[in-house]
MDAnalysis code that builds the backbone (N, CA, C; Angstrom):
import MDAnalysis as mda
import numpy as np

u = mda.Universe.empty(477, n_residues=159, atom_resindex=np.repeat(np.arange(159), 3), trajectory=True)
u.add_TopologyAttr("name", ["N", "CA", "C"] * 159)
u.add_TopologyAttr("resid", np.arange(1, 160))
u.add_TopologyAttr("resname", ["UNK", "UNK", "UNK", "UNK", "UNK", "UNK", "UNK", "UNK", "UNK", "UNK", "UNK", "UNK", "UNK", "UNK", "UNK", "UNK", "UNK", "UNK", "UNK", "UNK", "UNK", "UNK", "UNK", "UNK", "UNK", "UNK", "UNK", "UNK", "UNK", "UNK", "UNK", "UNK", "UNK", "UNK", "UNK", "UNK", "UNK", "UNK", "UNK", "UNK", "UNK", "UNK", "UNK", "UNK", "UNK", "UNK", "UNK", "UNK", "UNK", "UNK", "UNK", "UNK", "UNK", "UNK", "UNK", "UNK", "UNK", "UNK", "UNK", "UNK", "UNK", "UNK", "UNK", "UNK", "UNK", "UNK", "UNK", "UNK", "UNK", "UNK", "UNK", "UNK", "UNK", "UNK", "UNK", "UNK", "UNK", "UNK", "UNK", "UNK", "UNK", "UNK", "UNK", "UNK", "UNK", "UNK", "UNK", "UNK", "UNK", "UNK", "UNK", "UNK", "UNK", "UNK", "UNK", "UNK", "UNK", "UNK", "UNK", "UNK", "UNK", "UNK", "UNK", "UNK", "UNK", "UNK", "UNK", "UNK", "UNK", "UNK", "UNK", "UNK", "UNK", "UNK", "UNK", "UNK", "UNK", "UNK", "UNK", "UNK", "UNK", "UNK", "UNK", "UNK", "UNK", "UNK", "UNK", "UNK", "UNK", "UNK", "UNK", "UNK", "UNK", "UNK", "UNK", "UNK", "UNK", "UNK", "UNK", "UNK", "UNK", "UNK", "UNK", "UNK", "UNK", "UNK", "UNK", "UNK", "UNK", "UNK", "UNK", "UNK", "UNK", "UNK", "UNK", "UNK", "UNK", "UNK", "UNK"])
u.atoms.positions = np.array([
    [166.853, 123.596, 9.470],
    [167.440, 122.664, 10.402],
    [168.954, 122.849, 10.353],
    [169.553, 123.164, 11.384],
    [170.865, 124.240, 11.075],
    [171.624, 122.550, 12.482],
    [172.187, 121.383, 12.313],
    [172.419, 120.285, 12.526],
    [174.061, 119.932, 12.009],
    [174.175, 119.495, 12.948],
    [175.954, 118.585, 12.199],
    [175.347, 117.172, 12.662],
    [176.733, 116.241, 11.835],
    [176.445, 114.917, 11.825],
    [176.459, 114.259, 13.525],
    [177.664, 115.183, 14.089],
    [177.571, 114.523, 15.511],
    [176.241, 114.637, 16.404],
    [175.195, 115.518, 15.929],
    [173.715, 116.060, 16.797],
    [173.093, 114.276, 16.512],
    [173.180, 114.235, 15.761],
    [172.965, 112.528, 15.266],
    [173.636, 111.365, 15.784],
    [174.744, 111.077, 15.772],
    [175.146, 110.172, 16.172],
    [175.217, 110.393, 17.769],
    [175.782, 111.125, 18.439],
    [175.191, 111.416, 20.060],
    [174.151, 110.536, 20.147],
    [173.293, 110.770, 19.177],
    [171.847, 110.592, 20.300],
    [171.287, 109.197, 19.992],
    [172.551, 108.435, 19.229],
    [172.025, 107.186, 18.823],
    [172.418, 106.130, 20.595],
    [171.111, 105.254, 20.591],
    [171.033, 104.350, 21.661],
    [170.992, 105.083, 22.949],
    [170.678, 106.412, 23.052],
    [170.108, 107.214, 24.440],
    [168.437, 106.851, 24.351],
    [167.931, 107.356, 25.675],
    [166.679, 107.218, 26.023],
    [166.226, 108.716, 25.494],
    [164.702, 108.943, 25.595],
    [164.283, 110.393, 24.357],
    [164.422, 111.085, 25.794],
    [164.682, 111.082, 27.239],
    [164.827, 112.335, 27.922],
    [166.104, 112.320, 28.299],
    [167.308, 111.851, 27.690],
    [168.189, 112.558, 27.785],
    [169.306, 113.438, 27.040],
    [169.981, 114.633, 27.698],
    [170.053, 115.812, 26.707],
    [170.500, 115.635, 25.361],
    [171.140, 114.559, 25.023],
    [171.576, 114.911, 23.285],
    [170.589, 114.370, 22.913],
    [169.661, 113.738, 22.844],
    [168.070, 113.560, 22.332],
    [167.147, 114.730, 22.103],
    [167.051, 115.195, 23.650],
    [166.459, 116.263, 23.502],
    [166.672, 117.495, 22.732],
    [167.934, 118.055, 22.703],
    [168.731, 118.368, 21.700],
    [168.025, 118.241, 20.163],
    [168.211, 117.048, 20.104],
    [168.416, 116.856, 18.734],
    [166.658, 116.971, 18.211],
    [165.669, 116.349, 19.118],
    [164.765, 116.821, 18.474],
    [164.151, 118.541, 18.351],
    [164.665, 119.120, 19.533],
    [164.428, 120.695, 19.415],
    [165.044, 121.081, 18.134],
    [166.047, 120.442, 17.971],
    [167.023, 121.340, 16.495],
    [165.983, 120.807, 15.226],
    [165.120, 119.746, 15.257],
    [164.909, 119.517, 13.981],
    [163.533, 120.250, 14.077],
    [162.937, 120.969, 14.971],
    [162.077, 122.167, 14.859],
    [160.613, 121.330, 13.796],
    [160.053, 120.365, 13.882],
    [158.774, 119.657, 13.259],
    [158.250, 118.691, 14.717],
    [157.015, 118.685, 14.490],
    [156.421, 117.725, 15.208],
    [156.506, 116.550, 14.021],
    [156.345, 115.772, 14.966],
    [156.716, 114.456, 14.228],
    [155.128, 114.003, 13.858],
    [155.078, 112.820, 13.082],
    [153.718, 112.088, 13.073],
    [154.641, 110.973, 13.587],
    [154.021, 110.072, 14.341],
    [154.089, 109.226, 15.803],
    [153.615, 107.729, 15.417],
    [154.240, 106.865, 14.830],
    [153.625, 105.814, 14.281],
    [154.053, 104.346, 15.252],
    [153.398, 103.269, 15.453],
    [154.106, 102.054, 15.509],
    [153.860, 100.737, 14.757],
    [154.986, 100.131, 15.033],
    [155.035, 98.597, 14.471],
    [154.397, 98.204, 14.341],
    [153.537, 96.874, 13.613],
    [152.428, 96.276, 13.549],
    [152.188, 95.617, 14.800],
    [151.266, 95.626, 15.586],
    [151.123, 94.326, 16.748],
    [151.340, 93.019, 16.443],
    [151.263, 92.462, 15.193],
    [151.725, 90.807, 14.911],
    [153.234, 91.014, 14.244],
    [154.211, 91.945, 14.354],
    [155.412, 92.055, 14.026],
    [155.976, 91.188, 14.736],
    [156.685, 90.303, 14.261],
    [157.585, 89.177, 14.762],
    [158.636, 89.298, 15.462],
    [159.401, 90.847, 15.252],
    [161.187, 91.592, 15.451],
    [161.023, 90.753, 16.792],
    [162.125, 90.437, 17.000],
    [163.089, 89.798, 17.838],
    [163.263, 90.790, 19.468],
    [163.604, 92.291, 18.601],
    [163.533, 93.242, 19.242],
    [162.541, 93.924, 19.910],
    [161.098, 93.698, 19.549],
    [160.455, 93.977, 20.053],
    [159.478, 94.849, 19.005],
    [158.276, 95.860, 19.536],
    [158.191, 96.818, 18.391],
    [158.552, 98.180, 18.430],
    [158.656, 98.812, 17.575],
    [159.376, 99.888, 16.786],
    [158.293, 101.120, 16.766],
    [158.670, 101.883, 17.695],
    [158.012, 103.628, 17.697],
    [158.407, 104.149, 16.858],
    [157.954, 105.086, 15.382],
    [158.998, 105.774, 14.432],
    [158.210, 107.025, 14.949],
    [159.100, 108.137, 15.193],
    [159.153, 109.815, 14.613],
    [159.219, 110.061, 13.707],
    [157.925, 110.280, 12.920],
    [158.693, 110.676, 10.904],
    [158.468, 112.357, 10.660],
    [159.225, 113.047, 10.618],
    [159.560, 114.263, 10.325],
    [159.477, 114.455, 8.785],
    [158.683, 114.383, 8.631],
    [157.746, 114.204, 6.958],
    [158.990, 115.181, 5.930],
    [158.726, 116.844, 6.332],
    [159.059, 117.664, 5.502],
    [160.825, 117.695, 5.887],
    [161.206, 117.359, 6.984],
    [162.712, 117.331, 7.099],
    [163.559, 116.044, 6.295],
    [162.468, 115.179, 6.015],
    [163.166, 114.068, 5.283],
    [163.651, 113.074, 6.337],
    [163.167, 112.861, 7.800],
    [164.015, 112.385, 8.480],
    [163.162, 111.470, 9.471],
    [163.573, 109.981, 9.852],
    [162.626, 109.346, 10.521],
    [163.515, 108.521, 11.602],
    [162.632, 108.739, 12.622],
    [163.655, 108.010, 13.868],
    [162.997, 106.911, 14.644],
    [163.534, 106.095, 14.655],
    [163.036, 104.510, 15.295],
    [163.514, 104.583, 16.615],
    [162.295, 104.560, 17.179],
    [162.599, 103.753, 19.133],
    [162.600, 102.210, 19.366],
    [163.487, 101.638, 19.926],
    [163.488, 100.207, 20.444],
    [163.551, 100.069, 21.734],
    [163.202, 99.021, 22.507],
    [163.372, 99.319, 23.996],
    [163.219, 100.446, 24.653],
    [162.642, 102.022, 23.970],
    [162.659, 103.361, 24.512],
    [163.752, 103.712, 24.329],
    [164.940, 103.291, 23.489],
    [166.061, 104.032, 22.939],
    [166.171, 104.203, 21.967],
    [166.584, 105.124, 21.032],
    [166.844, 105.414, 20.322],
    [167.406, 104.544, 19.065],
    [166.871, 103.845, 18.543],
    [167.829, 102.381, 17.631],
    [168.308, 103.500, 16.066],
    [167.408, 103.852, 15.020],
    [167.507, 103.952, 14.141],
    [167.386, 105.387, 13.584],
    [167.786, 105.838, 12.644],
    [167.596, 107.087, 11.916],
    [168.062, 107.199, 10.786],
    [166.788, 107.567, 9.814],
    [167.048, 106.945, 8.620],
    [166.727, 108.725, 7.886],
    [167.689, 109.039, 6.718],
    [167.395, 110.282, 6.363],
    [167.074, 109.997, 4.760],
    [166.032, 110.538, 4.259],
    [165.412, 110.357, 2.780],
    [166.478, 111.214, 2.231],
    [167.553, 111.178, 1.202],
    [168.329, 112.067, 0.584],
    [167.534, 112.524, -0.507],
    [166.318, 111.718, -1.198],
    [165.387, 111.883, -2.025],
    [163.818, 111.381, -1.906],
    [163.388, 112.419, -2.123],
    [161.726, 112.223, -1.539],
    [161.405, 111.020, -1.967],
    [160.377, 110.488, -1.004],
    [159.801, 109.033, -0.663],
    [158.601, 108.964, 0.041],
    [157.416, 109.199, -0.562],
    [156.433, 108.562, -0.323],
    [155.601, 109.940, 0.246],
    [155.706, 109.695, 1.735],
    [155.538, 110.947, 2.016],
    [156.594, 112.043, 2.573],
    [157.717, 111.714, 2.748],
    [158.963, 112.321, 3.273],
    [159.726, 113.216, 2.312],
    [160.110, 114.465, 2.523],
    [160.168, 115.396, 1.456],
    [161.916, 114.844, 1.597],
    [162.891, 115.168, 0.675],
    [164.169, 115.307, 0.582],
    [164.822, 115.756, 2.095],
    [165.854, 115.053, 2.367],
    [166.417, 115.816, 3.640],
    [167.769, 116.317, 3.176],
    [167.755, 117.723, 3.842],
    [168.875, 118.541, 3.383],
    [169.776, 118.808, 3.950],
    [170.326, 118.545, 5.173],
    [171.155, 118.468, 5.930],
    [172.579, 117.696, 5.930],
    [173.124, 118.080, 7.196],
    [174.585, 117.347, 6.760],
    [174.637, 115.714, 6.840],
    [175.775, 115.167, 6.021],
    [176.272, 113.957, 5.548],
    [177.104, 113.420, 5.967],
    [177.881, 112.201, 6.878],
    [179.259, 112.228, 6.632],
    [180.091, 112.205, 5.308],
    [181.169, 112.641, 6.016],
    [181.869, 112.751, 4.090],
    [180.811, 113.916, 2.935],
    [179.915, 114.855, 3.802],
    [179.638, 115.802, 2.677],
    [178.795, 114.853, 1.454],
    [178.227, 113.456, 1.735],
    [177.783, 113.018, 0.981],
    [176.409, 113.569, 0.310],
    [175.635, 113.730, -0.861],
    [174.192, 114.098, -0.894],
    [173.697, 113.258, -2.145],
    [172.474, 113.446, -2.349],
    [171.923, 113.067, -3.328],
    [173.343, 112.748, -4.809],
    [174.057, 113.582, -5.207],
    [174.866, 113.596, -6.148],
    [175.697, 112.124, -5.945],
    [175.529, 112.056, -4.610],
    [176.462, 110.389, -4.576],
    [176.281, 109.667, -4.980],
    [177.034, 108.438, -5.438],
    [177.335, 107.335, -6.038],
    [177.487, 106.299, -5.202],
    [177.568, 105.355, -5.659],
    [178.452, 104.044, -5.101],
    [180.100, 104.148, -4.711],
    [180.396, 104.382, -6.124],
    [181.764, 104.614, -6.106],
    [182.185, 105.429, -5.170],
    [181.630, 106.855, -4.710],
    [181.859, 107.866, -4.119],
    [182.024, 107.630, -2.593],
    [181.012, 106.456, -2.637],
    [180.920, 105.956, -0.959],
    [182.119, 105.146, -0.816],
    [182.381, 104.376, -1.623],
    [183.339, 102.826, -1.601],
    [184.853, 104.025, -2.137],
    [185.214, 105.018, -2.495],
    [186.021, 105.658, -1.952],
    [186.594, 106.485, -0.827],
    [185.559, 107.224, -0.222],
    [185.449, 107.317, 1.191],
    [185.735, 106.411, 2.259],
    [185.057, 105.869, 2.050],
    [184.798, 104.587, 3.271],
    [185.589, 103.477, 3.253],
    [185.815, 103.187, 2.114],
    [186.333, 101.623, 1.678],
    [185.354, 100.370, 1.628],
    [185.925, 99.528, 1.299],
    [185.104, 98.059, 1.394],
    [184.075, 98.114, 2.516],
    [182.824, 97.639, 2.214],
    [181.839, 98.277, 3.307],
    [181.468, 96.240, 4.074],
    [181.335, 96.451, 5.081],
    [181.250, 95.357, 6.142],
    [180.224, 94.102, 5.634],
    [178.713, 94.661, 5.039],
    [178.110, 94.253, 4.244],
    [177.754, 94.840, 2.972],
    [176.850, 94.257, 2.277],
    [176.095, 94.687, 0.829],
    [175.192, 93.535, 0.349],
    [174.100, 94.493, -0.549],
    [173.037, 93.685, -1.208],
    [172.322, 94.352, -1.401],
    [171.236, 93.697, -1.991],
    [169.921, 94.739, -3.025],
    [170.487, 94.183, -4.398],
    [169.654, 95.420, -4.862],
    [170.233, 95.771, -6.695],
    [169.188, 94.757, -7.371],
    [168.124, 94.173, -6.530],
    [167.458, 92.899, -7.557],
    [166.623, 92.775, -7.220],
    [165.318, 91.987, -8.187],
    [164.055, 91.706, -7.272],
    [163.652, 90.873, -6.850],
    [163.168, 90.764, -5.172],
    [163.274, 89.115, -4.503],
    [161.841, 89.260, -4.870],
    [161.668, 87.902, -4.539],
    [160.319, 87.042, -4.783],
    [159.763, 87.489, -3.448],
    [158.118, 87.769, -3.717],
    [156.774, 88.427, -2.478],
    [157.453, 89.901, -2.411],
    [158.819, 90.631, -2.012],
    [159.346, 91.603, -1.957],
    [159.663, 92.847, -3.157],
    [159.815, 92.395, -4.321],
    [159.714, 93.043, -5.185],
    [160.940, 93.690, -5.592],
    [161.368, 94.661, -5.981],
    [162.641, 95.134, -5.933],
    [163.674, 95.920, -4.718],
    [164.553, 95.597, -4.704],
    [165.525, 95.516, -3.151],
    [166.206, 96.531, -3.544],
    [166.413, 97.865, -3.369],
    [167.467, 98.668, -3.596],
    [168.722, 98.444, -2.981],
    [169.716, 98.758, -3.547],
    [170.994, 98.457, -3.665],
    [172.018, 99.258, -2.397],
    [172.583, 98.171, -1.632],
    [172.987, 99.014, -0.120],
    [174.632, 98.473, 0.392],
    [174.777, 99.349, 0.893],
    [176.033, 99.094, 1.310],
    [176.132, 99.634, 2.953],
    [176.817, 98.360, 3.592],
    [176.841, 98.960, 5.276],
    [178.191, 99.194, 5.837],
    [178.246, 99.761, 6.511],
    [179.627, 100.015, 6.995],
    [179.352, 100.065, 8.555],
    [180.181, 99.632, 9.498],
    [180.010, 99.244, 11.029],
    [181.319, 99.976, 11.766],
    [180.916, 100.640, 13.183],
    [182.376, 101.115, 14.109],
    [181.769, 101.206, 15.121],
    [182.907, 101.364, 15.992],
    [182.338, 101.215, 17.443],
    [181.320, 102.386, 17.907],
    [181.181, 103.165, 17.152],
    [179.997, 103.781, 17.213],
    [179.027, 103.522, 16.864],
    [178.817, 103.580, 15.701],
    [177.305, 103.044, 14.899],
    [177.527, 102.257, 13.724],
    [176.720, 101.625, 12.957],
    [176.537, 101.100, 11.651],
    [175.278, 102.255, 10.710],
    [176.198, 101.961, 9.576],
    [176.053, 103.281, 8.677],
    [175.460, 102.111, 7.396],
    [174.057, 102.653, 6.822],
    [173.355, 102.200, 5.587],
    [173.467, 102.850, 4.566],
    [174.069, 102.783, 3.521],
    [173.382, 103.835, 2.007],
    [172.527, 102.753, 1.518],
    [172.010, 103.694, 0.863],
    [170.794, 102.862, 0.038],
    [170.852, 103.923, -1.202],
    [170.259, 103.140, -2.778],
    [170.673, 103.584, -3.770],
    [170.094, 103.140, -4.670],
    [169.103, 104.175, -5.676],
    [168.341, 104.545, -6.152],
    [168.577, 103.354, -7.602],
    [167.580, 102.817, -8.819],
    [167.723, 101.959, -9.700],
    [169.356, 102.779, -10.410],
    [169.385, 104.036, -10.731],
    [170.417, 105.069, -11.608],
    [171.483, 105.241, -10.399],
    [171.414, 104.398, -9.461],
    [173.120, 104.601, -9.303],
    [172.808, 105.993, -7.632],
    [172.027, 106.456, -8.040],
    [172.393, 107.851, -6.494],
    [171.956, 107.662, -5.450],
    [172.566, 108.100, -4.322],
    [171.828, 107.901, -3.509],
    [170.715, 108.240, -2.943],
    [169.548, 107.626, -2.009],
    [168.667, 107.519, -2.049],
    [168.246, 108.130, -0.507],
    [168.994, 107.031, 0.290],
    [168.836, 107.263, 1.940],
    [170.047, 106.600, 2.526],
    [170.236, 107.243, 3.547],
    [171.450, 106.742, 4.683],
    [170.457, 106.521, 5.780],
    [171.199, 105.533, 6.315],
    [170.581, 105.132, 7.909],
    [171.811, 104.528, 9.479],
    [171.210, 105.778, 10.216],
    [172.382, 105.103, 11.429],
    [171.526, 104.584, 12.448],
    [172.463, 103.476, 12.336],
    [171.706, 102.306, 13.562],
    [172.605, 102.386, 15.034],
    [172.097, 102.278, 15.743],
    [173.128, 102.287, 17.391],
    [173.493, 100.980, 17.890],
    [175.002, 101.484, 18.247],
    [175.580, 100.132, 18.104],
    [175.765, 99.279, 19.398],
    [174.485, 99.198, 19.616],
    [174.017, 98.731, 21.113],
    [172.965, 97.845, 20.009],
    [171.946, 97.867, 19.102],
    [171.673, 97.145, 18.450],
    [172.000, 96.671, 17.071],
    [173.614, 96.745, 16.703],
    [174.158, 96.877, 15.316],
    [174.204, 94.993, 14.850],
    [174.556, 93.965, 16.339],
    [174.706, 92.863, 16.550],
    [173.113, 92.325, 15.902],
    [171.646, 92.703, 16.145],
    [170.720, 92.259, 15.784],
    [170.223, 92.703, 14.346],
    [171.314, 93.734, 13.922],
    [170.191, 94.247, 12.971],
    [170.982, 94.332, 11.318],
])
């Protein structure tokens, strides 16, 4: 998957037939497995089409038929192999907290790191928001990171 960070953010909050979508799924070269939301899902938003690109590490959420979410496994999860591709800031698995909160700075939100009650343990996250998108790390019990997620900032207000 030969990808820069902008093939990604382009295609956040487009519809899947237009070109930086299309784009972007030709470049990631996998058929997807094709899942949806539960039918008694409550979201506000409605329900949620995911593309999960198993062996690329990479899963993409439809809302309204746009493009809302994309979430990249930096470390295998479940069934999603490691995704190896580019980062902003060159970030990868080797990252930290610190590493992010130097980059970035003070991040817009945060939370995790503990275990809620019915939920179990919450991994530890930090968000950062721009007029482009809102940016997730998420971070493993030892500190690394785990997964990043860009949300489109056509739904950054709900989510």
């Amino acid at each position: 998957m030969l990808l820069n960070w902008d093939s990604f953010t382009q295609a956040l909050g487009k519809m899947e037939t237009e070109s930086s979508v299309v784009s972007l799924l030709s470049q990631i070269a996998e058929v997807p497995v094709v899942t949806n939301s539960p039918d008694q899902d409550s979201d506000p938003l409605g329900k949620t089409t995911f593309y999960k690109f198993e062996r690329s590490g990479v899963e993409i959420g439809w809302r309204e038929k746009k493009l809302h979410h994309i979430h990249f496994f930096v470390q295998a999860e479940d069934e999603y192999e490691c995704y190896a591709g580019p980062i902003t800031y060159d970030f990868n698995f080797d990252s930290i907290e610190s590493t992010v909160v130097a980059a970035l700075g003070l991040p817009f939100s945060s939370g995790g790191g503990k275990n809620m009650p019915l939920l179990g343990y919450m991994h530890k996250w930090l968000k950062y928001e721009n007029e482009l998108y809102s940016i997730r790390f998420e971070f493993s019990k030892d500190g690394s990171l785990r997964k990043v997620s860009l949300i489109s900032p056509s739904f950054v207000q709900g989510v």
